[in-house]
C-alpha positions in Angstrom: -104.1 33.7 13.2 -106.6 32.8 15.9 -105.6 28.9 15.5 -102.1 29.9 16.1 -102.9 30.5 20.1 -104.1 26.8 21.0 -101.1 25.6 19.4 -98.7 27.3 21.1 -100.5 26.4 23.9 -99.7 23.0 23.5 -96.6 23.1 22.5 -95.9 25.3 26.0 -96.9 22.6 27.7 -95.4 19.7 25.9 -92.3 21.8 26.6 -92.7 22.3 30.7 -93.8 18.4 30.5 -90.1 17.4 28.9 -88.3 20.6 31.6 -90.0 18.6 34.6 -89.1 14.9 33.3 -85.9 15.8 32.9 -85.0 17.6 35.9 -86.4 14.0 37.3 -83.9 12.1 35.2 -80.6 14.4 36.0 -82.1 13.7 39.5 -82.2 10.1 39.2 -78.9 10.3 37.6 -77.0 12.0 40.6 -78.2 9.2 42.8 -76.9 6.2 41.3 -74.9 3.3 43.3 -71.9 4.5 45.2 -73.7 7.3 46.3 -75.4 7.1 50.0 -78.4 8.4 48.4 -79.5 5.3 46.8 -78.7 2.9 49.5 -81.7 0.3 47.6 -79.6 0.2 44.6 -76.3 -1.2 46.6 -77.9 -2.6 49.1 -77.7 -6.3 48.4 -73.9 -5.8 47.0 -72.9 -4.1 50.2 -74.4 -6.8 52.6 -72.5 -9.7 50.3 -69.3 -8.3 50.3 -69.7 -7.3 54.4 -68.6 -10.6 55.8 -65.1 -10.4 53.1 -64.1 -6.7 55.0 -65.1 -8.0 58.3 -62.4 -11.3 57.9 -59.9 -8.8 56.5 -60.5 -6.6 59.9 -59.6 -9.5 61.9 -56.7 -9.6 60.1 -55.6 -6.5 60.5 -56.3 -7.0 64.4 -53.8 -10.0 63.9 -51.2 -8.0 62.2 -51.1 -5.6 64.7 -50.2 -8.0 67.5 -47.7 -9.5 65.6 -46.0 -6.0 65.4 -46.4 -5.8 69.7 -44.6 -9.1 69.6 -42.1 -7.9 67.2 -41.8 -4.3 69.0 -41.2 -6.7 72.4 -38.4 -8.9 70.9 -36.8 -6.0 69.5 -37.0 -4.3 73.2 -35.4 -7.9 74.3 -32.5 -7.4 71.5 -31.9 -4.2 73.5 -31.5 -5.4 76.9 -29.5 -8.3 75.7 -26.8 -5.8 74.0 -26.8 -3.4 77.5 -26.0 -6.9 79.6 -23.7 -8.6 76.8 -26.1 -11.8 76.6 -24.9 -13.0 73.2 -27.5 -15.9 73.4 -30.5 -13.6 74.5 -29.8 -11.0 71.5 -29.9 -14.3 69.0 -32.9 -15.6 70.0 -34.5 -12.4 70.0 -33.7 -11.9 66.6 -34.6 -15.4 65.6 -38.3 -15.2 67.5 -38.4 -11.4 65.5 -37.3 -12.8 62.0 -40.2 -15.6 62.2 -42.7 -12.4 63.3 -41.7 -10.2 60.2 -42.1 -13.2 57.7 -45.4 -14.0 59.1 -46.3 -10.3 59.3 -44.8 -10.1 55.4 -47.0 -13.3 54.2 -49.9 -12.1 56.4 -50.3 -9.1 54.1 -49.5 -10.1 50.8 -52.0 -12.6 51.1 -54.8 -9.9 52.3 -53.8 -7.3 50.0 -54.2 -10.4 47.1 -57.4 -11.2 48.6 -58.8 -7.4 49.0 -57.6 -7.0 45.0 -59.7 -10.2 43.5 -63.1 -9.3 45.4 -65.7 -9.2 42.9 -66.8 -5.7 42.1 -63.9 -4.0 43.1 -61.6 -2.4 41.0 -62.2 0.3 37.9 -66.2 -0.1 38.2 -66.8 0.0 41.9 -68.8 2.5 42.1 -71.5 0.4 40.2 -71.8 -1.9 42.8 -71.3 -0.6 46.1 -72.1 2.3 48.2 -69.7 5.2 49.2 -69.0 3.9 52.6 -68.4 0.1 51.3 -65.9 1.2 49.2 -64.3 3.8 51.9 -63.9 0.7 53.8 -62.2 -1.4 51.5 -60.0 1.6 50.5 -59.2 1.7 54.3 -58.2 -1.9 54.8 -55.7 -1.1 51.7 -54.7 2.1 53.8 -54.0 -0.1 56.8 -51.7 -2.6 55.0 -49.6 0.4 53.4 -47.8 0.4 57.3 -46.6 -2.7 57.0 -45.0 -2.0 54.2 -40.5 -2.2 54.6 -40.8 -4.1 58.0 -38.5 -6.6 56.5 -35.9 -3.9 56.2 -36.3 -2.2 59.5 -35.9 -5.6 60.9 -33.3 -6.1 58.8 -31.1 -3.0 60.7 -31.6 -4.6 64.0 -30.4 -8.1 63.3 -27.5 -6.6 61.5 -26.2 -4.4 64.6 -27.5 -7.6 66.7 -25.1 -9.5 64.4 -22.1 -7.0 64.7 -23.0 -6.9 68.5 -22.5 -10.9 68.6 -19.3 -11.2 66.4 -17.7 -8.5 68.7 -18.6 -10.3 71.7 -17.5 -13.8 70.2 -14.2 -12.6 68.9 -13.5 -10.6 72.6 -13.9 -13.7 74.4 -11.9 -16.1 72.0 -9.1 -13.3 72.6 -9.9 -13.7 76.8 -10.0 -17.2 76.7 -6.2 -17.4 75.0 -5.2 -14.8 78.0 -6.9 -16.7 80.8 -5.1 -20.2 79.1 -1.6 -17.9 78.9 -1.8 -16.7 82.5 -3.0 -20.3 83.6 -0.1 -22.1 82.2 2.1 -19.0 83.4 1.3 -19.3 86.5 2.1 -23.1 86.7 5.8 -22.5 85.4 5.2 -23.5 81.8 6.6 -20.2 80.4 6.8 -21.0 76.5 2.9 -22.0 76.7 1.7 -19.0 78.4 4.0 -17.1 75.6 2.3 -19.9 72.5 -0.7 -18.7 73.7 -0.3 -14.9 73.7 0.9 -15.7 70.0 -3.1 -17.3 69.7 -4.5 -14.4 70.8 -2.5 -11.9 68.5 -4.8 -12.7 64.9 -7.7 -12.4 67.1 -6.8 -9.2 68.6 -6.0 -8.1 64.7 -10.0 -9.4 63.5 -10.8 -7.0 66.8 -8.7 -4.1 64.9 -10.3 -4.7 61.5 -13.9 -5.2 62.9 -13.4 -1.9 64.4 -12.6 0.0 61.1 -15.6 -1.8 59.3 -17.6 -1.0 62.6 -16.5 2.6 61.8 -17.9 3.4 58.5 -21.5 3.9 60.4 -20.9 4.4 63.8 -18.6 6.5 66.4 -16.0 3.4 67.7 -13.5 5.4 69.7 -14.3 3.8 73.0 -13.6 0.4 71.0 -10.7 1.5 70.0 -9.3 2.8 73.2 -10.6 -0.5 74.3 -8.4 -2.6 72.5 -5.3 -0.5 72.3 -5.2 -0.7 76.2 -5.8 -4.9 75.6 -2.8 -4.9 73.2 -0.5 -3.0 75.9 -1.3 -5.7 78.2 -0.7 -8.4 75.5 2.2 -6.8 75.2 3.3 -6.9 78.8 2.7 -10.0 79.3 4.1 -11.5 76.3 7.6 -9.8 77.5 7.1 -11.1 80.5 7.1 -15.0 79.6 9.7 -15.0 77.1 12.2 -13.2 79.9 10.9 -16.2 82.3 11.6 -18.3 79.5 14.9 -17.2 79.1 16.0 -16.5 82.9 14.5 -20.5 83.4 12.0 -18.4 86.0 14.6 -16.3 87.9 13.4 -13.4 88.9 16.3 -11.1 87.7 15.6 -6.9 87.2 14.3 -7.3 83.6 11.7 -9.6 84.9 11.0 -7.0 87.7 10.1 -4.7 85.3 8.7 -6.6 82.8 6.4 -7.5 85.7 5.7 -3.7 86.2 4.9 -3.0 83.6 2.2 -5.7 83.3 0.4 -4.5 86.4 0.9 -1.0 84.6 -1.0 -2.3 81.6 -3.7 -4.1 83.9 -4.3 -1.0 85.8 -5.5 1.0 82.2 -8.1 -1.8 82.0 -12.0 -1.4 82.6 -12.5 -2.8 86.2 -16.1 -4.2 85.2 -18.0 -4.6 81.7 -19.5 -1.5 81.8 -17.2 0.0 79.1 -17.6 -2.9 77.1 -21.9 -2.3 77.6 -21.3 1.3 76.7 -19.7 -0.3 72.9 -22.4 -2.9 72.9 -25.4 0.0 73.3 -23.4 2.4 71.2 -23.6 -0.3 68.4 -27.3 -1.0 69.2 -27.9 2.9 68.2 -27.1 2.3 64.7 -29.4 -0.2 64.5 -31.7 -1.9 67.2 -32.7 1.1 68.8 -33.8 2.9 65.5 -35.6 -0.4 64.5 -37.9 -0.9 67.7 -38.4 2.9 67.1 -40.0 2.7 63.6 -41.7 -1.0 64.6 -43.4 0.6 67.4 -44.1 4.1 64.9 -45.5 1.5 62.1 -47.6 -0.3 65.3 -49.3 3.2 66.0 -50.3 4.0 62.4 -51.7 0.3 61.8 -53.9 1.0 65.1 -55.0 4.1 64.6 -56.0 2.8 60.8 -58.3 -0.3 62.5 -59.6 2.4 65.3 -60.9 4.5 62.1 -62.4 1.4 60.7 -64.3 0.5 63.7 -65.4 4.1 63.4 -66.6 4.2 59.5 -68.2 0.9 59.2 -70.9 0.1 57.6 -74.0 -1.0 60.0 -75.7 -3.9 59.5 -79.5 -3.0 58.2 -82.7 -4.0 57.2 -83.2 -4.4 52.8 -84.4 -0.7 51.9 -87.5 -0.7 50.5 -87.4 0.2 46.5 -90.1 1.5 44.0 -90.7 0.6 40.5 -88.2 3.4 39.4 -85.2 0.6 40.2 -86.7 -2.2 38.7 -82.9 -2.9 36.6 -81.1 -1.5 38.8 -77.3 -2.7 38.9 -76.2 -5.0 41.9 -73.0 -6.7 42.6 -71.7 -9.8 41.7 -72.2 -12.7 44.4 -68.6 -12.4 46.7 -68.9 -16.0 47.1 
């Protein structure tokens, strides 16, 4: 019985030997890479993959002045539908179109990049510290806003484009009137009435741009707009063919034919600004929301590179390492 006490002995301490090492191994264990704890073990992989995230930054600082320059032209698009400046509002649109495809190419080709670093991906966190991979997550982040630029774009050129086909077809119409009241005025009656007859098909695209114009938008200004134009079509048409047939007498029907035509003018806009008012009204469903959401998207993208600039890894000195992480696990070379 007496031999019994140095053995347990023994075997006490054997046991509080195995408690303490493995209280050091569960502590070794909750500092392995991709925890800040063990900078050593990540140390090299962080400082090779560095350089990578710092290109991909400037990118991102790229990105977001193409999205000024976009949010600019789309501001230009704008002003160009308030003054009626058909030519303006296309090149607008053009210059924007070649911003979103670079902005598009620009980021599928970092997001392809950021994908096919070595190290990245399922196993990560066996390579790299915590803040490495916060950074590369945040780059990722960043490129989520410029995600559906295309179609936000896409809604400006296409009120841009309705904008520019209701301005082209309104002065194809204008230009048969000026010609008709040109040649009217000269004597040459059944001209002036030939081209009224021009004018009619254009003033019925007018009417049936207005209904397709009306499936997204409120057109009763444009349609109060062209009812008034077709009165004085009207007018005027009545007008030539009574010259036409009086041989340019000026007999009672003529009288009031002409009457009526001076009527029909005085319903008329004096100036453009109704015409401006239809122009911005069709820039609301679709310009103005899209320099919105470019300018929204602009914001989010900047306040992703501001948090970069905040997180970032520093550049340091090679912690120093003990023989515990001899074997530790480092990254793959970037390069």
């Amino acid at each position: 019985m007496n031999g019994d006490g140095p053995v347990r002995a023994a075997w006490l301490l054997v046991v509080i030997l195995f408690a303490f090492g493995t209280a050091g191994l569960i502590t070794a264990m909750a500092h392995q890479p991709g925890s800040d704890q063990r900078a050593e073990l990540t140390w090299r992989a962080d400082q090779l993959i560095k350089p990578a995230l710092d290109a991909a930054i400037v990118e991102l600082d790229r990105l977001a002045a193409d999205f000024e320059a976009l949010g600019r032209q789309g501001r230009l698009a704008i002003a160009a539908l308030t003054t009626g400046d058909a030519a303006q509002l296309e090149e607008a649109m053009t210059t924007g179109q070649a911003l979103v495809d670079r902005i598009a190419s620009s980021s599928a080709s970092l997001r392809i990049r950021l994908r096919t670093l070595p190290g990245f991906g399922p196993v990560q966190d066996r390579y790299f510290s915590g803040p490495t991979i916060q950074r590369w997550n945040q780059i990722n982040t960043a490129l989520d806003t410029t995600e559906g630029i295309g179609a936000v774009w896409l809604a400006l050129t296409t009120g841009g484009t309705d904008a520019i086909a209701l301005m082209a077809l309104l002065e194809q119409h204008d230009d048969f009137v000026a010609s008709a009241a040109k040649v009217g005025s000269e004597g040459d009656y059944e001209e002036a009435v030939h081209q009224l007859e021009l004018a009619n098909p254009v003033l019925d695209r007018l009417r049936a741009f207005q209904r397709q114009l009306a499936n997204r938008l409120d057109v009763s200004l444009l349609d109060e707009l062209l009812e008034r134009t077709a009165r004085l079509d009207a007018a005027l048409s009545e007008l030539y063919t009574l010259l036409v047939l009086s041989k340019g007498e000026a007999t009672d029907q003529v009288a009031a034919a002409l009457a009526d035509v001076e009527a029909a003018r005085d319903q008329l806009p004096e100036d453009t600004r109704a015409l401006s008012v239809i122009l911005s009204e069709i820039g609301q469903a679709g310009p103005s929301g899209a320099v919105i959401r470019i300018e929204q998207a602009r914001g989010r993208l900047l306040a992703a590179i501001g948090s970069l600039g905040e997180n970032g890894p520093e550049d340091q000195q090679e912690p120093e390492t003990t023989g515990d992480d001899e074997g530790a696990t480092t990254s793959p070379d970037p390069s």
